[in-house]
C-alpha angles and dihedrals in degrees: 000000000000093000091047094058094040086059097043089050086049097050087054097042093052101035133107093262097054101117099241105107102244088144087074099061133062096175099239093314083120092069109034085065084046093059100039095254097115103024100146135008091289099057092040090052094051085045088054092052103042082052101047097036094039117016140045105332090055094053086041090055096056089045100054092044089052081046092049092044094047090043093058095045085051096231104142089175086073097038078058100046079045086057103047088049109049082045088057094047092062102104090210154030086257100044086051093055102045087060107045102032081056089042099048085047104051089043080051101050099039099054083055095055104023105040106196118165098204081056093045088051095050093040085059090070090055105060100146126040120352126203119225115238090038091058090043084057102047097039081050089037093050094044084056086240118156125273101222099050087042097053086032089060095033082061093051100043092054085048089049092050095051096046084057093049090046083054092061098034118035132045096270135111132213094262085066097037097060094049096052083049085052091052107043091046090097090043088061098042087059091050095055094039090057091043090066099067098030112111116207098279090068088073119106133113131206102191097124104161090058092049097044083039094057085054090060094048101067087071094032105135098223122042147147097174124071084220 
C-alpha cells in the first residue's frame, strides 16, 4: 500500500499537469533547431543523450539524491549548501531561471498538497529561489519515499519535457517522439543507478554548444520557450 502510494505521488509530482511550468522551457532545444543542430529524429536523439549523459540531468540526479539523503537525515545546513550549489552551476540567466522558477514552484505546490511538517521546516530555510532537483530531493526525502524510483522518474520526467519541446519546436512528429523516449528509457536507469552512489565531486557537465547556445537565445528573434 505504501509503495503504491509512493509511486502514485511520484507520478503526480513529476507529470505534465504539476504546476511547475515545465511547458515554458526547452532547455536550449529552441535554438538548437534554430541553428541546424537538431533538424530530424537523428540529430534530436544525439542532442537527448549529450543532454541527459553529460549535461544537466546527470548533474540534477546527484543533486537530488544528496537532497533526499540530507532531507531524511533532517540536516537543512546541508539542503542549503545543495541549493547554492545546483543555482551556481546554471551556466545562464535561462538556465537559471528554468531551474529555479520550476524549483520554487514545485516546493510551492507540494507543501500545498502534501503538508509535511519535516518539508515546511526545510523549506524555511529556502525562502528565495529554489533549484529543481533539490527541491525534488528534500519534498521525496521528507515524505520518506525511495531514492532509486524518485531519481528514475525525475529522469524521465526531464526526457519527457524535452521530447515535447522538441514536438513544438523541431521538425519531428509523436511517432518519433515516443521512440526516442523508448530508447533512451535504459540510458536513463543507468544514470539514476549510478547517482545513487556519486558523491559531489562527480558533478560536472561539457555540453558547451547548449550552454553557449542558451546564451544566444535570450536575443533569438523567434521563440515560444523561455529557454
Amino acid at each position: 500500500m505504501a509503495e503504491t502510494l509512493d509511486g502514485l505521488r511520484l507520478m503526480a509530482w513529476l507529470s505534465p499537469g504539476y504546476p511547475v511550468g515545465a511547458y515554458a522551457y526547452s532547455h536550449g532545444l529552441e535554438w538548437a533547431v534554430e541553428a541546424g543542430d537538431v533538424r530530424d529524429e537523428a540529430s534530436l536523439a544525439e542532442w537527448l543523450a549529450d543532454v541527459c549523459e553529460r549535461g544537466a540531468l546527470r548533474n540534477d540526479l546527484i543533486l537530488a539524491a544528496h537532497a533526499q539523503r540530507a532531507a531524511q537525515a533532517d540536516e537543512p545546513d546541508v539542503i542549503v549548501e545543495l541549493n547554492e550549489l545546483a543555482l551556481a552551476l546554471a551556466p545562464s540567466r535561462e538556465l537559471h531561471l528554468e531551474t529555479s522558477q520550476q524549483g520554487r514552484s514545485f516546493l510551492d505546490a507540494t507543501l500545498g498538497a502534501w503538508p509535511c511538517e519535516r518539508l515546511a521546516a526545510l523549506a524555511a530555510r529556502l525562502p528565495g529561489t529554489v533549484a529543481y532537483a533539490v527541491a525534488v530531493g528534500a519534498s521525496a526525502g521528507a515524505h520518506r519515499m525511495a531514492l532509486a524510483p524518485m531519481l528514475a522518474a525525475y529522469g524521465l520526467a526531464f526526457l519527457q519535457n524535452l521530447v515535447s519541446a522538441a514536438l513544438r519546436a523541431a521538425p519531428v512528429g509523436q511517432a518519433a517522439g515516443t521512440r526516442l523516449i523508448a530508447a533512451l528509457a535504459p540510458r536513463i536507469v543507468l544514470l539514476a543507478e549510478a547517482a545513487c552512489t556519486a558523491d559531489l565531486d562527480a558533478v560536472g557537465a561539457a555540453t558547451f554548444r547548449l550552454d553557449l547556445g542558451s546564451f544566444r537565445h535570450e536575443t533569438q528573434y523567434s521563440r515560444i520557450f523561455r529557454s
